[in-house]
N, C-alpha and C positions, 0 to 999 in steps of 0.2 A: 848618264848621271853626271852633273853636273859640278865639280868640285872647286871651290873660290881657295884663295890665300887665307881667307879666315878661317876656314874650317881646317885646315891644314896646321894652322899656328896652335887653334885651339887641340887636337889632335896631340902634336907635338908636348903642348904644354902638360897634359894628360899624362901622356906616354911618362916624362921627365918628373911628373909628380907620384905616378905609382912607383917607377924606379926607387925614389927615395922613399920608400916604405918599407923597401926589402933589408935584412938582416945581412951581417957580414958573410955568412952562409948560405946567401942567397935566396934563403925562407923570406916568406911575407909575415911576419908577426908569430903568434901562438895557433901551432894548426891543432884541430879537436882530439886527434890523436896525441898529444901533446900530454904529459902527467901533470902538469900546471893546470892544463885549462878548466877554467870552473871552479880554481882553487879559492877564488874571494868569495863568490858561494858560499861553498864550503865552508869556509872560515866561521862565515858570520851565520849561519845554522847551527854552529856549533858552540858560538857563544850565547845561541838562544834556548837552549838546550840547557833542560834542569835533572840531577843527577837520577836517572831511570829506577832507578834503585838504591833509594837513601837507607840507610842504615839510623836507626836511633835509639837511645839509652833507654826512654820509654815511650814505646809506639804508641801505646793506649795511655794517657790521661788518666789519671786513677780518681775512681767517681765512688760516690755512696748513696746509696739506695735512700737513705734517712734523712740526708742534705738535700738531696732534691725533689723528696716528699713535705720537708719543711718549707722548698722556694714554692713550691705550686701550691700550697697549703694556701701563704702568705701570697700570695698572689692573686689567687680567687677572694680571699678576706681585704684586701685592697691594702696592704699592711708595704706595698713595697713603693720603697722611695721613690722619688718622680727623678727625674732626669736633668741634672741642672744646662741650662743651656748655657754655651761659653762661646763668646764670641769670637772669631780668628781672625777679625782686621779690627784695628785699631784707627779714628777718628778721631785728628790733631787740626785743633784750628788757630792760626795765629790771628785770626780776626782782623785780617784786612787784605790786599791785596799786594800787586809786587813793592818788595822793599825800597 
C-alpha cells in the first residue's frame, strides 16, 4: 500500500477536525443514552398535542326536536334562504400604470 503526503495531510486534517467536536469531558456531542436526546422532538409533539381529555360546561349542544322538524320542513318547501355569496378579495384599480 502505497501511502503519498496527501493522503497523510488529509488524514491529519480529519483526525484535528473530529478532535474539535469533542466536549470539555471528552464526550463527542449528545450520546442516545443521554436524557436530552430526542428532546426537540419531544418538545414539538407536544406542542401538537390537543388536550386528550377536555373538560366542557356543555358537552352536548342543547337541541330541539321541534326546531329542527321546522328546519327540514322549511327546507323540503324550499322556504330556506339562499346563501349570500361574499367576496374575500377586494379589487382596486387606479386606472393606469406606474406612477
Amino acid at each position: 500500500m502505497n501511502i503519498d503526503s496527501r493522503s497523510i495531510g488529509i488524514l491529519a486534517v480529519a483526525t484535528l477536525g473530529l478532535g474539535a467536536c469533542t466536549t470539555s469531558d471528552g464526550k463527542f456531542g449528545i450520546a442516545p443514552n443521554d436524557p436530552s436526546w430526542g428532546e426537540a422532538n419531544r418538545v414539538t409533539m407536544a406542542a401538537q398535542v390537543i388536550d386528550p381529555s377536555p373538560e366542557y360546561e356543555n358537552p352536548i349542544p342543547p337541541t330541539s326536536a321541534s326546531n329542527a322538524v321546522r328546519a327540514i320542513d322549511a327546507y323540503r318547501e324550499g322556504k330556506v334562504e339562499e346563501v349570500e355569496d361574499i367576496s374575500t378579495t377586494e379589487s382596486i384599480s387606479n386606472g393606469g400604470g406606474p406612477n
